[in-house]
C-alpha positions in Angstrom: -25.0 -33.8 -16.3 -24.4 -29.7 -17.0 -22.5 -28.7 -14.5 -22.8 -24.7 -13.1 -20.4 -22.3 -12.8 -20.9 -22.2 -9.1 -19.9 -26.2 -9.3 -17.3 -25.9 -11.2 -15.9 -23.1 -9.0 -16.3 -25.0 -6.0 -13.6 -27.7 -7.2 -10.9 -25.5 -6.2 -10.2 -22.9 -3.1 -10.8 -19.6 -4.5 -8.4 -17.1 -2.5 -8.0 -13.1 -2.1 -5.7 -11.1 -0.2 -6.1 -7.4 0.4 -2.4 -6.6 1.8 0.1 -7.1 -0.1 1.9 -10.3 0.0 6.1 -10.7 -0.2 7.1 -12.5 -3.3 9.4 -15.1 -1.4 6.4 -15.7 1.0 4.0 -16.3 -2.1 6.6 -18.5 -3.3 7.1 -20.6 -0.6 3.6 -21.1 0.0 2.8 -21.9 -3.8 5.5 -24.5 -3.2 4.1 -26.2 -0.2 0.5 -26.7 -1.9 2.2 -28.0 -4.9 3.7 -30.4 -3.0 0.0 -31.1 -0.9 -1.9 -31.1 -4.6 0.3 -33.4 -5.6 0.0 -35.5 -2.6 -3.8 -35.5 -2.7 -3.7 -33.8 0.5 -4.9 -30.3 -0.6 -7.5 -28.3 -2.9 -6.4 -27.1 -6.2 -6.0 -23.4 -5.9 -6.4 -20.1 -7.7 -5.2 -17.2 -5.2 -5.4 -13.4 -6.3 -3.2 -10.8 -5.0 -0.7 -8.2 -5.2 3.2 -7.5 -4.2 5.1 -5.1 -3.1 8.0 -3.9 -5.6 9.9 -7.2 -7.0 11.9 -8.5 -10.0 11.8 -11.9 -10.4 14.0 -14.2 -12.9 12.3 -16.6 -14.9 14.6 -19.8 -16.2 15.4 -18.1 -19.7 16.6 -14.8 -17.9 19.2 -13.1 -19.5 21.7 -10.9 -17.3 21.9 -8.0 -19.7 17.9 -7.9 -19.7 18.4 -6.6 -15.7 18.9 -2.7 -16.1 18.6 -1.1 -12.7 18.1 -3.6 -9.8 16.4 -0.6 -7.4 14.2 -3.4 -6.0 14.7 -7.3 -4.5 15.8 -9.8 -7.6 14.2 -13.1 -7.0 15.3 -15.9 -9.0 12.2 -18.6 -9.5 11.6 -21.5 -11.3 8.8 -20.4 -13.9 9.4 -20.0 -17.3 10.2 -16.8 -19.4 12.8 -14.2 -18.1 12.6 -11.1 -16.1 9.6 -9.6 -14.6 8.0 -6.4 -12.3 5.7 -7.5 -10.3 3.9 -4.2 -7.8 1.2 -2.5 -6.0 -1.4 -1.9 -8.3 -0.9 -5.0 -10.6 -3.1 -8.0 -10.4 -1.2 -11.3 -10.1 -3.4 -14.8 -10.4 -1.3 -18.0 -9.0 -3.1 -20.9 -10.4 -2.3 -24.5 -8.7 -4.3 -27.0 -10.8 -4.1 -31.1 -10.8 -3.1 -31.6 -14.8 -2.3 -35.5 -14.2 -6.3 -35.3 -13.8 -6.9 -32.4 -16.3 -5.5 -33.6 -19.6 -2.1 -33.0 -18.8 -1.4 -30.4 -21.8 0.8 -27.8 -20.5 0.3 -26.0 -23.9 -3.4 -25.8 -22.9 -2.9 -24.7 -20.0 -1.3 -21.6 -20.9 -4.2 -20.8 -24.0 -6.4 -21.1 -21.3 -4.9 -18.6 -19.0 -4.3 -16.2 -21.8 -8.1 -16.8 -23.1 -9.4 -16.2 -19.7 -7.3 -12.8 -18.9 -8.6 -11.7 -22.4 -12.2 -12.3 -21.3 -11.6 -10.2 -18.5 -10.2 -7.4 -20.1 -13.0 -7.2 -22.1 -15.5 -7.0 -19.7 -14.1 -3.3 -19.2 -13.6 -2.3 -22.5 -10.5 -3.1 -23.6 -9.7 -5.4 -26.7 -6.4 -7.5 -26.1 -5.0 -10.7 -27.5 -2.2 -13.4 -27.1 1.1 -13.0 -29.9 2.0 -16.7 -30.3 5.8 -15.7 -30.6 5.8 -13.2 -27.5 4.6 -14.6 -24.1 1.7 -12.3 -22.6 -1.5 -10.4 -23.1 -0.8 -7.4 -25.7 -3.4 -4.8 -26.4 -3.5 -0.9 -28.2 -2.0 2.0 -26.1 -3.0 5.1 -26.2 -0.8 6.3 -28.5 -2.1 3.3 -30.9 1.3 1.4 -30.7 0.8 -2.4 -29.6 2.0 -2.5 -25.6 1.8 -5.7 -23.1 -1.1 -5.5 -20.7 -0.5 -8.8 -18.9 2.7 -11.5 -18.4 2.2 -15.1 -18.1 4.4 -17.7 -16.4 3.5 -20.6 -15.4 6.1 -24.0 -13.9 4.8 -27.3 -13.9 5.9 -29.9 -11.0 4.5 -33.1 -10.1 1.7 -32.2 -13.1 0.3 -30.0 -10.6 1.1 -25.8 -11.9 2.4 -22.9 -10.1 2.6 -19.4 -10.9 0.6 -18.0 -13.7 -0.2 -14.4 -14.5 0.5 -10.5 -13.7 -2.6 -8.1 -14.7 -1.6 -4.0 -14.9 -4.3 -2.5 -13.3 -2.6 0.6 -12.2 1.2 -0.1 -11.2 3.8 2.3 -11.5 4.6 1.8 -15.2 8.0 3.9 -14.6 8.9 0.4 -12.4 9.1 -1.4 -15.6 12.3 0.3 -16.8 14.8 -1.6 -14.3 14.3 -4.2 -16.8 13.6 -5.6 -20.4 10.3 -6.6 -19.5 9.8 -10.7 -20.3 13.2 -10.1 -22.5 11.2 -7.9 -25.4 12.9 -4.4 -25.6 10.4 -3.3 -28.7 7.1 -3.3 -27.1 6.0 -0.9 -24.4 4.1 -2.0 -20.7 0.2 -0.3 -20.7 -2.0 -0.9 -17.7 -6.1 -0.3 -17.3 -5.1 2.8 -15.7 -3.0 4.5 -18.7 -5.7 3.6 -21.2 -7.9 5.9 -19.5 -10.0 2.5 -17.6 -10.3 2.7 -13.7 -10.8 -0.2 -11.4 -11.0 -1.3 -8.0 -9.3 -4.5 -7.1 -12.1 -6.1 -5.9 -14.0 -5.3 -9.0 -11.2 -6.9 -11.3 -11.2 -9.8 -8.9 -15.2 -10.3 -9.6 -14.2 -10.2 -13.5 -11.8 -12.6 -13.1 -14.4 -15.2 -11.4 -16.9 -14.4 -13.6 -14.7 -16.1 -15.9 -13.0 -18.5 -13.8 -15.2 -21.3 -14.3 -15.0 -20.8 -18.8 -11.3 -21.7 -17.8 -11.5 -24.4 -15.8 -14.2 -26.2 -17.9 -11.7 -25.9 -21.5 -9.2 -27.2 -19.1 -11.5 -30.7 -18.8 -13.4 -30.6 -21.7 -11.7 -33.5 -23.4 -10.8 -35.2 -20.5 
């Protein structure tokens, strides 16, 4: 039987908050579901929202790659290496089951990269994943190819945490206290610089619209 988007949505809690949330809070939280997920004791969970001014060190993160520390420096257990994450950026933490989804990490990842690219599109703005530098990448407005969107993602118990940072309109100038995801030759764009504004809640709506294309790939060959 054809399942609907609204089914297939329903298989997991579908959360938004307005305020900002602290990074080590979000963390924290994301580490208790994992556990719950895990334990069968909890919904799978895709939670939107934003945070104040943070770095945060990935497991590949290389000292010199940490410029100017002018805000918090969280170390975390995702992949990659350093990474801004502010007011006016979009970040998607996405706790899904793999043991009961394929468990294909790699998959995982194409499909949060192929649903971030969807949503960008809906506004415009052509992007695409570079299979030797981790993120979403897109034209700035100077032509020159610039990074739009990060992905991390850790994997525990089968069951994933973290997942992607969306540049609606951040402070781009907070990008320079670091070499962003450890690539010095690329510049950071955001919907805002390419001339594109959005409400939050309207990018949230974009990013549900395409929700359920993502979690559908994810159990296609199940």
């Amino acid at each position: 039987m054809n399942r609907t988007h609204n089914d297939i949505l329903s298989e997991v809690e579908w959360r938004r908050s307005a305020a900002p949330v602290p990074y080590l809070a979000a963390l924290a939280e994301q580490e208790a579901r994992n556990r719950a997920i895990a334990a069968g004791e909890a919904e799978e969970l895709i939670w939107l929202l934003e945070h104040p001014p943070v770095y945060t060190a990935g497991t590949s993160a290389a000292p010199a790659d940490l410029i100017d520390p002018r805000f918090e420096v969280v170390e975390t257990g995702r992949g990659g290496r350093y990474t801004y994450h502010g007011p006016g950026q979009r970040v998607g933490y996405v706790l899904l089951d793999l043991a009961r989804r394929g468990r294909d990490v790699r998959r995982f990842v194409h499909g949060l990269e192929t649903w971030v690219i969807a949503t960008l599109a809906d506004f415009g703005v052509e992007a695409w994943a570079v299979p030797d530098r981790i993120g979403i990448w897109t034209r700035d407005v100077d032509g020159s190819e610039a990074k739009i969107g990060a992905i991390g993602v850790r994997v525990r118990r089968w069951v994933t945490m973290h997942g992607f940072a969306l540049n609606r309109d951040p402070d781009l100038s907070h990008f320079t206290g670091i070499v962003p995801c450890g690539i010095a030759d690329y510049g950071v764009t955001s919907l805002a610089r390419l001339g594109i504004s959005v409400a939050p809640e309207e990018l949230d709506e974009a990013l549900r619209a395409h929700a359920a294309d993502f979690l559908a790939a994810l159990t296609a060959s199940e």
